[in-house]
C-alpha positions in Angstrom: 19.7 3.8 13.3 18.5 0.0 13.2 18.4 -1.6 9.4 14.9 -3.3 11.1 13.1 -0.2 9.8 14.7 0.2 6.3 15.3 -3.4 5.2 12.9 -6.4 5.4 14.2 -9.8 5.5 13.0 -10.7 2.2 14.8 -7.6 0.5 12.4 -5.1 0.4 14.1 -2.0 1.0 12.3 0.9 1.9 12.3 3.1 -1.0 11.0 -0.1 -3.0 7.4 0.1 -0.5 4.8 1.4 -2.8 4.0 5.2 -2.3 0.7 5.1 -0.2 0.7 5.1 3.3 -0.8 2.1 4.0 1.7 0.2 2.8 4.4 2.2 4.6 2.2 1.1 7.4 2.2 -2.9 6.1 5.9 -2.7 5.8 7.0 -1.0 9.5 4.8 -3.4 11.0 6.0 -5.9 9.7 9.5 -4.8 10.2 8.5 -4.2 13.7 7.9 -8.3 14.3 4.2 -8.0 13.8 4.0 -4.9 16.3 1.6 -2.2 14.8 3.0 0.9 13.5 0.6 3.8 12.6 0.4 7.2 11.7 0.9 9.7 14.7 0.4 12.7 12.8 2.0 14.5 9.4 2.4 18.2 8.5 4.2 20.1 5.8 7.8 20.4 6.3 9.5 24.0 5.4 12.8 22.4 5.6 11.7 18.8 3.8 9.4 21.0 1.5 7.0 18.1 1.2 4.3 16.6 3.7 6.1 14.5 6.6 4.5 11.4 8.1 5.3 10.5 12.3 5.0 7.2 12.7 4.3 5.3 15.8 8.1 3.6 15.9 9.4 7.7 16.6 10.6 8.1 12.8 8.9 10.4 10.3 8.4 9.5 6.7 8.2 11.3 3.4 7.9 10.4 -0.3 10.7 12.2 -2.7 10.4 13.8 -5.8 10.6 9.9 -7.4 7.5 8.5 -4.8 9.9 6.9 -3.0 10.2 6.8 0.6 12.7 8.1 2.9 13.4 8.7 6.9 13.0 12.6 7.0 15.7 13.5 10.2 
């Protein structure tokens, strides 16, 4: 998996994005060089047991029991 997604070059790390989706949205765009990245759908996740976000850049998204985000595989 590319750091691009997790990591931006001025040390924001994903689980340190605020917990709203709009600015998971603001940090994978910007990770993805200015390249828009949306929201492709979400659901509840049986396995995840918490609402998973697919974002444009193929990866889906969820907040842990901290806010936090995380890659849900």
């Amino acid at each position: 998996m590319s750091q691009a997604f997790v990591k931006e070059s001025d040390g924001e790390w994903l689980h340190d994005v605020p917990p709203t989706l709009s600015a998971l949205t603001l940090h994978l765009t910007r990770e993805n060089n200015g390249v828009r990245v949306y929201e492709k759908s979400n659901h509840y996740s049986d396995k995840h047991k918490r609402e998973l976000h697919l974002m444009s850049n193929g990866l889906s998204y969820a907040k842990d029991d901290s806010g936090k985000w995380y890659i849900a595989e």
